[in-house]
N, C-alpha and C positions, 0 to 999 in steps of 0.2 A: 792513505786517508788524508781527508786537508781539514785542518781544521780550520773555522771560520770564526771568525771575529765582526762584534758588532750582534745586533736584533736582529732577528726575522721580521718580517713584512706584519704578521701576525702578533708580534709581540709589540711590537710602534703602535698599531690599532687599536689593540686592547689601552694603552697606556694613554693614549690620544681622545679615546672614547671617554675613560674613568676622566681626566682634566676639564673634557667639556660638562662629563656630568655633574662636577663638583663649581662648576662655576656657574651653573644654572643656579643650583640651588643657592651659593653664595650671594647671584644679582637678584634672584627671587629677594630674600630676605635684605636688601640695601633697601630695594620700593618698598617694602614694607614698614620697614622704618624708616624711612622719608615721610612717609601718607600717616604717620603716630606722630612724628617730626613738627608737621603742619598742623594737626589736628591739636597737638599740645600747644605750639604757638596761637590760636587759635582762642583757645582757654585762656590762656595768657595773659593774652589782647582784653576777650570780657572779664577778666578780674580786675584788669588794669583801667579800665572803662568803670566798673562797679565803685573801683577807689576816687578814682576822680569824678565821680557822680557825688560822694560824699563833700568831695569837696568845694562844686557847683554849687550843693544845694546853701550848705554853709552860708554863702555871698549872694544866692539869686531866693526870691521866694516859692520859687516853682520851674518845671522842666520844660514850661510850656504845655500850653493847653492845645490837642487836639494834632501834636505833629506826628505825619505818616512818612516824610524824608529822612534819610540821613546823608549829611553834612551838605552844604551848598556852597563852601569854600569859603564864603566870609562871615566872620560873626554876627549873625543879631540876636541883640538883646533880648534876654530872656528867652533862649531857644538854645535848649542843651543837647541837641544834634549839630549846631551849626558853629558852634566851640570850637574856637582853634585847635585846643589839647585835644577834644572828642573825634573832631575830624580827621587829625594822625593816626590818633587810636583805630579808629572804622580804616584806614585807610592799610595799616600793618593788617588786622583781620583780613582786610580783602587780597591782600600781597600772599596770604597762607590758607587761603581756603580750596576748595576747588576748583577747577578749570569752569566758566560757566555760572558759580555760583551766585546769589544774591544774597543781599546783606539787608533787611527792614528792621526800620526803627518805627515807634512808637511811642506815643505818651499819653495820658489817660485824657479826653474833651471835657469832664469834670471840671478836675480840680488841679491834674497837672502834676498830681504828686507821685503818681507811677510814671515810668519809661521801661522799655523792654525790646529788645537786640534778638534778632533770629538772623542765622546762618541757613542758607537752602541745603546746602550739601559741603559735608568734611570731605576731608580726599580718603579717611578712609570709611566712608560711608555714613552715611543719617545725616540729619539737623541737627542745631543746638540752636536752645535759646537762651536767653538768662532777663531775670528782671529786675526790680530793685524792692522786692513784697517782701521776700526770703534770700534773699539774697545766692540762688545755686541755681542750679545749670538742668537742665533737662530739654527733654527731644521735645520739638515743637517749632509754632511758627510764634511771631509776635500779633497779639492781639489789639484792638483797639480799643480795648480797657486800658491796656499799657503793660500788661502781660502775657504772660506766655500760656498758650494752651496746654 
């Protein structure tokens, strides 16, 4: 009788098979948390935008009347999309949103005292918008009240 040493063909298989299936489910679960990753960064960004809106307004009398852009790379007065600090801020959002997405700003044609940020699409799915009425976050687009729907 010989005895043999080492796997069978069948036992490699099996053990080869269970590795790939365990790494599936591993690289599943990395994109997942990548696309919560970005969507948090995301949040982030419009918190970080909400704070320095407060601090705009402090210095400026209004966010500008009737703006549908966001950022145009140079400041003008009186136009709190086109804010140096604002413009980084929109620009980190767009670094972590989804492939494809759009970023709309707004501010009320009034009186200039709303602005309001919608995201087209997180990476891991929906809109977000955020405005400065109530200051939270919910699904939506920006309106041109200067809030969010």
């Amino acid at each position: 009788m010989k005895s043999t040493k080492g796997f069978t063909l069948i036992e490699l298989l099996v053990v080869i098979s269970i590795i790939a299936l365990l790494s599936s489910v591993v690289l599943a679960g990395v994109g997942t948390a990548r696309n919560r990753a970005g969507d948090s960064a995301v949040k982030a960004g419009l918190r970080q935008l909400a704070t320095q809106s407060q601090t705009y307004r402090d210095t400026r009398s209004d966010f500008g009347r009737g703006v549908t852009a966001c950022g145009s790379g140079s400041p003008t007065p009186n136009l709190f999309f086109s804010d140096t600090k604002i413009t980084e801020i929109l620009a980190n959002i767009q670094q972590n949103d989804a492939t494809g997405s759009t970023i709309s700003c707004r501010t009320d044609a009034t009186t200039g005292q709303f602005w309001a940020v919608s995201v087209s699409a997180l990476k891991g799915g929906g809109t977000f918008c955020m405005d400065n009425s109530q200051g939270w976050f919910k699904a939506g687009t920006a309106q041109a009240s200067g809030l969010c729907n």
